[in-house]
N, C-alpha and C positions, 0 to 999 in steps of 0.2 A: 578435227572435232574429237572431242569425248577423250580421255585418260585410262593409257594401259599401264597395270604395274608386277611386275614378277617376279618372284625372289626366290633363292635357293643357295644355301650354304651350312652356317655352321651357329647363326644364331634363331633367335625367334623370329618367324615372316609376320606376326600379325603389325607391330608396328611400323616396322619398311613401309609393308601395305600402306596403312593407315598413314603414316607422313608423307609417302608418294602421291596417293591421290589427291591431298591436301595442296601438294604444292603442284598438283594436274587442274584444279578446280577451275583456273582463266582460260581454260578449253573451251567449259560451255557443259554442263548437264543435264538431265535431270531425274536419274538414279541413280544406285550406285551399287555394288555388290564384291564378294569374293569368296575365294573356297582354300581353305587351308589342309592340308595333308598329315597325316601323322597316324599310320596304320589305317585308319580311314578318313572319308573328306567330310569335310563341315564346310558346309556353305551358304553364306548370309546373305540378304538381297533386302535393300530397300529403296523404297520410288523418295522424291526431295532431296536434298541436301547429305553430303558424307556424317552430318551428324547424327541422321536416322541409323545409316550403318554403325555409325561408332557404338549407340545407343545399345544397339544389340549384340556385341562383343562383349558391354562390361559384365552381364550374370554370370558370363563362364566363357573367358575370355578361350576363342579356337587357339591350340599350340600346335605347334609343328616350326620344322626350317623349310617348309617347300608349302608355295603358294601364290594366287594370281589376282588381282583385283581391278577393278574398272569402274570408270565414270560413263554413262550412257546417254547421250544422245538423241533421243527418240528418231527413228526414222519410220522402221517395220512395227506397229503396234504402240500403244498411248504408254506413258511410262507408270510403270505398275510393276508388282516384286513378280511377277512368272518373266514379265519381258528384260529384267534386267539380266545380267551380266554376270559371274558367268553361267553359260548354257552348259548342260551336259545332255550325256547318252540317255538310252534306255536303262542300262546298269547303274546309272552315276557313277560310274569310274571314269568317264573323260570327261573333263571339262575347259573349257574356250571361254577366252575373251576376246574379242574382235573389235577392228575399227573399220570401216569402209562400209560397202555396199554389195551382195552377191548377187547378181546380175540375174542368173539363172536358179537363186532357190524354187522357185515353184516347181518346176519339172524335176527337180532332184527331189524336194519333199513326196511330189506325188511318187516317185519309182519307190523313194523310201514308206513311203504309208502301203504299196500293196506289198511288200516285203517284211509288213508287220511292224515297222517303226513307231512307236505312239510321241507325238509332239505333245508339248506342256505351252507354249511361247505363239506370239503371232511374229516372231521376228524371224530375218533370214539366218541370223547367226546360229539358230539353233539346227539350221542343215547339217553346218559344219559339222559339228559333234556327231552326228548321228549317221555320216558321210560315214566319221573316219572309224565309230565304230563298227561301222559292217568288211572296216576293211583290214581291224587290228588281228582277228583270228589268223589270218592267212600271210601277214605282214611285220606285226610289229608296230610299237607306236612310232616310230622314226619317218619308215617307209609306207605306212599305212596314211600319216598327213600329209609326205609327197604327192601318193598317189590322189587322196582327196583334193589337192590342190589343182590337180593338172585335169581334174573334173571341173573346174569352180568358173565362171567367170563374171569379172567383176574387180573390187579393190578389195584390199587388205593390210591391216596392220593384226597379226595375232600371234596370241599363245596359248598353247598349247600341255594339260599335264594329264596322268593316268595313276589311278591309283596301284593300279600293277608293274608299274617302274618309277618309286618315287624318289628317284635317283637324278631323273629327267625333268628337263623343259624343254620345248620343239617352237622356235618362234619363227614367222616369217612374216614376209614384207612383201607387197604388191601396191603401190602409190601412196602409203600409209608409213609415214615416220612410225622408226624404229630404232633403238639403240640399247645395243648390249653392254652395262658397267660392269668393269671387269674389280674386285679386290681381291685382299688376300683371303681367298677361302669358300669369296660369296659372290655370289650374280647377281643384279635386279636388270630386270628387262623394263623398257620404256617406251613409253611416245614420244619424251621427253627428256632432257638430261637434268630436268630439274627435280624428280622425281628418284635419280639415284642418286646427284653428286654426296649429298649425306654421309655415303655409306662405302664409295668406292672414289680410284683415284682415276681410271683410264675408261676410255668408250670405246666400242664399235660399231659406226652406224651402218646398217642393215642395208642390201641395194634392192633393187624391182628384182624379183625369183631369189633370193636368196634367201635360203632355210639354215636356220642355227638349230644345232644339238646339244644343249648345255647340259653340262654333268658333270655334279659337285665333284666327283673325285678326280676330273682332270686342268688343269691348268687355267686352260684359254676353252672360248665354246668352238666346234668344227664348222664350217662356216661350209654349205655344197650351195648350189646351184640348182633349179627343178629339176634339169637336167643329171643329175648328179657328180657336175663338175667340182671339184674344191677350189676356194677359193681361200686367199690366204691376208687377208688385210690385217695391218700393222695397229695397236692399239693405240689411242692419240688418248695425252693429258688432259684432264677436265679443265677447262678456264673458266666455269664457272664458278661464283663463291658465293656463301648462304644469303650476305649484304646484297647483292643486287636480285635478290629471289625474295626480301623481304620487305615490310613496308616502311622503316627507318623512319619509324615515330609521325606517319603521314595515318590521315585516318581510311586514306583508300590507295591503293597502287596507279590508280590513272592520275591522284594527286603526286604522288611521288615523281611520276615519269614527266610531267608534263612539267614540275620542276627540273626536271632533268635533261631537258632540252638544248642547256646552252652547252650541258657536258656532251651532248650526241652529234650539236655542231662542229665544233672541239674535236670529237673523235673522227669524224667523218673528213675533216680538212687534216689532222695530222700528216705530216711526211708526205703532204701528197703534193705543193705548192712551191714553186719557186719563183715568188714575188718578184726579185730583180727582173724576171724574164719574162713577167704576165704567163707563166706557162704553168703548166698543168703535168703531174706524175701519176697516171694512172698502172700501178703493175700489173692486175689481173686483166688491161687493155693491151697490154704491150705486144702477144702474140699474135694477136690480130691488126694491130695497128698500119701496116699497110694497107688490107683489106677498109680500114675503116676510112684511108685515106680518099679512099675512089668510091666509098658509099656515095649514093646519087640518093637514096630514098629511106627514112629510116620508120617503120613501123613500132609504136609502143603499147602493151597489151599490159590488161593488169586488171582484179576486182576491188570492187568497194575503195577504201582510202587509198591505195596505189594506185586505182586509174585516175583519181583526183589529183595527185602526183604527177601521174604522166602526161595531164594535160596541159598542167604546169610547165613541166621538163620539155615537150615538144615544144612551144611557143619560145624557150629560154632557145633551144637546140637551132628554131630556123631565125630567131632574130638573130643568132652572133654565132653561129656556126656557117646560116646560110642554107640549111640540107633540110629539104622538102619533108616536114613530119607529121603524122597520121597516129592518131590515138584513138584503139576498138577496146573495148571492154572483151577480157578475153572469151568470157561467153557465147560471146557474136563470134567473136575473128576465127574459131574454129571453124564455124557453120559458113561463113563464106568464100564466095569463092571470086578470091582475088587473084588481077595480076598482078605479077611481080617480075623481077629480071636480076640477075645474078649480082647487080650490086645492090639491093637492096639488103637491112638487115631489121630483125626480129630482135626486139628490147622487153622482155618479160622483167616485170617488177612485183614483187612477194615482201612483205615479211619474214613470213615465217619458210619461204622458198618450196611452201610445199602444200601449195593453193593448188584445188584440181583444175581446174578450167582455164591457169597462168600454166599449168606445166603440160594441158594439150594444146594450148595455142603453141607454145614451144616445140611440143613434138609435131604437130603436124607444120611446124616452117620448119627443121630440119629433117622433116623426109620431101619437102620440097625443093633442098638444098639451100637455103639460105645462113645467111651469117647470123649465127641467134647470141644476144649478148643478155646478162642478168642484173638487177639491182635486186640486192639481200642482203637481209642482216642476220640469220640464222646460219651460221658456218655449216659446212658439209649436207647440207640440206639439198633436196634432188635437183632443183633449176639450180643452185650452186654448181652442182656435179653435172648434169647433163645438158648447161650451154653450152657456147664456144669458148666464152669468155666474161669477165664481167667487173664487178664491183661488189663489195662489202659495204656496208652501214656501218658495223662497230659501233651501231645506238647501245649495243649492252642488250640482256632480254627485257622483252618488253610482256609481264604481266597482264597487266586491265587487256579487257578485251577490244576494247573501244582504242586504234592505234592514235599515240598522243606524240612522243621523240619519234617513233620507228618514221612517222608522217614527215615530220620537220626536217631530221637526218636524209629520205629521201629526195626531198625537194634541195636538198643542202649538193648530195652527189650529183645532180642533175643539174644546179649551178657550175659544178666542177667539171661534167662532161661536156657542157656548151660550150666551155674555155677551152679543153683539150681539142676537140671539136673543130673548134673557133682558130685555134693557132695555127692548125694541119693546113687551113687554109686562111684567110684572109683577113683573119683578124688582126688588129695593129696592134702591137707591142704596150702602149700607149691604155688601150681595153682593157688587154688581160689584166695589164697590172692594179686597173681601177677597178676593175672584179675581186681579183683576189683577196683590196685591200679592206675593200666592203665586205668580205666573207670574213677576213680575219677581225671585223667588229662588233661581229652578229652578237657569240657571246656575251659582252657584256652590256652588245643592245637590249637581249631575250632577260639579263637579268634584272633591267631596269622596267620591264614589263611585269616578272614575276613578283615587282615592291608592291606592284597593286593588286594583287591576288586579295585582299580585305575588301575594296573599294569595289574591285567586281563584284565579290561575296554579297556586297550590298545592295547591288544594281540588281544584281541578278535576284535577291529577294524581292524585289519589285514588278517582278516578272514572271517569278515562279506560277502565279496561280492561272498565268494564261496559258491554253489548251494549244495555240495555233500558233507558228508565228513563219515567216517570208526570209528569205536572205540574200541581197541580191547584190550582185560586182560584176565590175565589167573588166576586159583582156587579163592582165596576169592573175586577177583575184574575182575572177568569172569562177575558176573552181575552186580559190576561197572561199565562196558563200558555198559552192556545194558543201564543201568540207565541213563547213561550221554546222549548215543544217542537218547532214549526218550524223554529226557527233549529239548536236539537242534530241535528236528523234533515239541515236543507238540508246542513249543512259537516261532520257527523263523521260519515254515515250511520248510526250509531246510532237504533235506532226508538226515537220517544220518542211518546207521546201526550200529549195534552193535554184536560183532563175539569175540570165544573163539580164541583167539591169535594162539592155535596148529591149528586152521580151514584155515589158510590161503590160504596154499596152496593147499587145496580142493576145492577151486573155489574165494574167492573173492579179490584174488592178481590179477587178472585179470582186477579189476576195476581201480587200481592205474594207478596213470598219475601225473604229474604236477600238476594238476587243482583237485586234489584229494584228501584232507589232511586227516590224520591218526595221533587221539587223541590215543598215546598209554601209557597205567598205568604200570608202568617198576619201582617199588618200591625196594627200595635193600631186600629183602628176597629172600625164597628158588627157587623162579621160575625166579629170575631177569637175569640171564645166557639165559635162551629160550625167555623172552621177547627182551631182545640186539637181540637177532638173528631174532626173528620178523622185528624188525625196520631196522637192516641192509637190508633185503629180501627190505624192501620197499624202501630204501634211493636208494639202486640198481636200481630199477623201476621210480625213479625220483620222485616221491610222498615227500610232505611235512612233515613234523611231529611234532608234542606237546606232548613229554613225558611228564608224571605227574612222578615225583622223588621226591626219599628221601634226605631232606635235607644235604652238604656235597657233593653229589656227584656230583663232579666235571669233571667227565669222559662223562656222560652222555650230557654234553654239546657239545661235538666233533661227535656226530653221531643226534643227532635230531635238528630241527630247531630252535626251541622254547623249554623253560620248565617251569616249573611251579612245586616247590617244596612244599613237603608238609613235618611236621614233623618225627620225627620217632614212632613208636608207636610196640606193637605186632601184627604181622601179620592179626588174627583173628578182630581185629578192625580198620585195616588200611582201609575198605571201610568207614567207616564214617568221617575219614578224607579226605579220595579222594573225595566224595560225594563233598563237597560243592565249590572247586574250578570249579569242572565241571559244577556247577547250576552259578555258575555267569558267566563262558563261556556262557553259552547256555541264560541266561539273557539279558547279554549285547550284545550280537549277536542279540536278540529278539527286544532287544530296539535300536541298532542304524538302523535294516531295518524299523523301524516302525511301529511294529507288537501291538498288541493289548495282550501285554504280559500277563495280569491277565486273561482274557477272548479270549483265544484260539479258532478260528473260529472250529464249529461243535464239540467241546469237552464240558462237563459237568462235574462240581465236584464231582459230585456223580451218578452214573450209577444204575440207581432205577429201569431200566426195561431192560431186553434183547437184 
């Protein structure tokens, strides 16, 4: 959550700033602030949108080459210009931007208010600051933020500047993405790399205790440890480029990406398939791949749209692998207390690889000793780095906040891991190769869905002005309806639930009416006989309906209101088909109430703290 930006070299910081946070905005905010240096600091803050900030630059735009900015979050305090971003001292000479949560501000505010500290802020971030100034007379700003840190606990993404070495920036990392862009001359610090690549060619992303000392006048930043061990990481090529950071003529990013679906299956299947053999190439599996042979149990952990994935992916994992699969919302799976036995393995699935409550279920199954594997689409990202092993997405970044390819791409690897899976042991040659060959048709299945991106636009006008609506499927597109109802509720706030289609008549037939429409996925496979009978139950109760059907069937048109046909495909991958008519439902529903479709009021791209 929320957007850090930092700069320092040899040009002007106000616009770095100001384009960083711009391209930090699908984080989630709702202030925004920053403090620019130049013999003394000027520091802006406003509550709403980076426009409010922009607004107040242009009378007398701050100069300087050294400076820090932020998008906020609210956690600690309602968002208003004292609680935003950044905080400083008593003196105003230090000032902080932070992302995370400090566990223990209260007891550190109280030691600092009888030691005469006066707060301005109700937030935790402003301890920091007021931490490290009672610790820079005696320290230095280098040593004076270690020593603050090794006080703190809790999470962190932050930086760090002082008006009495404006030479310097002091950034570190505690479960909060971080990344140092390295150019000729100039730094920006990030949450994100989409926030420097503008401006430089190379990154270094940041690990858990690791503190940078960036200083214009040397080379690379010094990278220590809390500890103050050095540490010496090699600086990697940006592979980002402005075109997949921008909206390419679409009027919203979650349109753009959700077009972009057949390129994320595409990526996702590359070089990884060797058809003649039904077989499966997964590299970042390889070093574990014996271990994976004698898994007996596999657990799959993940929030919001990836645990909708993983319930997917399990059901894919024990039909055609065989291997007994379990899907907890990483949430839970922390707090319980399971057993497990040494050939069990831990399957975190992220986005953005750097979800708090996907990366403790992680750590706490490897301080259990288990085999923890990852599904990610954000490279170098912390469950990247500290599983055993895993997989990539290669959906490309994904913008809107609301996950549209990143969804599809994962359900895409989790058809590729059932085959890999599936070969190790008992699958017949014969399968894989009928898998593979349906994977390699999704593409141009996904693009003959996205011809009706108009026809939904229209449907969906039909629908817009109801407040309520139901979504219901059974076995592999049980968590297609969740999926779909997620997406209506994240962009058009419209309550939508999402329910296993046998669940009806345990209670939520009771909601139908008229005014009550029911999205139901009724595909001709083996459960399509119990979905008709769902929708009958509801056409009875006078409830509306949008079956999603397989194209052909022409039946299905005499008992639902609406339909919206999707190809035919195998079973086990018809949710990635369903998937994408439901997101331009749930889109253009989002876009004709007027909803702020990329940026979801109180939602965040990334869930960095609890």
């Amino acid at each position: 959550m929320c957007g850090i930006v930092g700069y320092i070299g040899k040009n002007e910081a106000l616009p770095v700033l100001l384009d960083g946070l711009k391209r930090l905005e699908y984080r989630g905010y709702d202030s925004a602030g920053l403090c620019i240096v130049n013999h003394e600091a000027v520091r802006l803050r406003a509550p709403g949108r980076i426009e409010n900030l922009e607004n107040l630059t242009r009378a007398t735009p701050p100069t300087g080459s050294l400076g820090i900015a932020h998008t906020r979050w609210a956690t600690h305090g309602v968002p208003n210009e004292a609680n935003a971003h950044p905080h400083s001292d008593c003196t105003e000479k230090i000032f902080v931007v932070h992302n995370g949560i400090i566990e223990n501000y209260r007891e550190l505010k109280i030691s600092l208010e009888k030691s005469g500290h006066r707060f301005t802020s109700e937030t935790d971030t402003e301890v920091l600051a007021h931490l490290i100034e009672s610790l820079v007379p005696d320290a230095g700003l280098v040593e004076a933020v270690r020593l603050a840190l090794l006080r703190v606990k809790g999470t962190y993404g932050l930086v760090v500047l002082s008006t009495d070495e404006p030479d310097k920036l002091v950034a570190a990392r505690n479960s909060s993405p971080l990344i140092i862009g390295i150019g000729e001359g100039e730094f920006v610090v990030a949450s994100d790399t989409a926030a420097a690549m503008s401006y430089v060619g190379e990154e270094i992303t940041l690990e858990d205790d690791d503190m940078a000392i960036i200083d214009a006048r040397l080379p690379k930043p010094i990278i220590q440890k809390l500890d103050r061990t050095l540490r010496h990481p090699l600086p990697q090529a940006i592979q980002m480029n402005r075109q997949q950071v921008e909206r390419g003529g679409f009027a919203h990013f979650m349109a753009k990406e959700i077009h972009e679906t057949p390129f994320a299956v595409q990526n996702a299947i590359r070089g990884r398939t060797v058809s003649e053999d039904g077989m499966v190439k997964l590299g970042g599996l390889e070093p574990v791949a014996e271990k994976l042979r004698q898994a007996r149990r596999i657990i799959i952990t993940a929030c919001g749209t990836a645990y909708y994935a993983g319930l997917t992916g399990g059901m894919m994992i024990e039909e055609y692998a065989g291997i007994p699969t379990e899907v907890y919302l990483a949430s839970e799976f922390r707090y319980r207390s399971l057993p497990f036995d040494e050939q069990t393995v831990v399957l975190g699935v992220s986005q953005s690889g750097e979800t708090a409550d996907t990366k403790a279920a992680i750590k706490e199954a490897k301080n259990r000793g288990l085999l923890t594997l990852g599904i990610v689409n954000a490279v170098g990202s912390e469950i990247a780095r500290k599983t055993d092993a895993g997989v990539y997405n290669h959906a490309g970044p994904e913008i809107g906040v609301a996950s549209t390819k990143a969804f599809v791409s994962q359900l895409t690897v989790f058809a590729l891991m059932a085959v890999y899976l599936g070969r190790m042991r008992n699958m017949p040659i014969k399968t894989g190769c009928q898998i593979l060959r349906e994977l390699d048709n999704l593409p141009g299945l996904l693009q003959r869905i996205l011809r009706m991106d108009e026809s939904i636009r229209v449907l969906a006008a039909q629908y817009a002005h109801y407040d309520n609506f139901l979504y219901i499927g059974r076995k592999y597109n049980y968590p297609s309806a969740l999926e779909g109802a997620l997406k209506l509720k994240e962009v058009s706030y419209a309550h939508a639930e999402g329910y296993a289609a046998g669940e009806m008549k345990h209670g939520p037939i009771a909601l139908i009416t008229k005014d009550f429409p029911t999205v139901a996925i009724a595909l001709s496979d083996p459960v399509y006989g119990k979905m008709i009978s769902n929708i009958q139950e509801i056409k009875a109760r006078g409830g509306p309906v949008i079956a999603i059907a397989t194209e052909g069937n022409e039946d299905i048109k005499h008992i639902a209101d609406d339909v919206i046909y999707v190809p035919q495909t195998m079973e086990m991958l018809s949710p990635i088909l369903v998937t994408v008519p439901l997101q331009l439902f749930a889109y253009h529903i989002a876009s004709l109430r007027g909803c702020d479709v990329d940026k979801p009021r109180n939602l965040a791209k990334s869930v960095t703290v609890e």
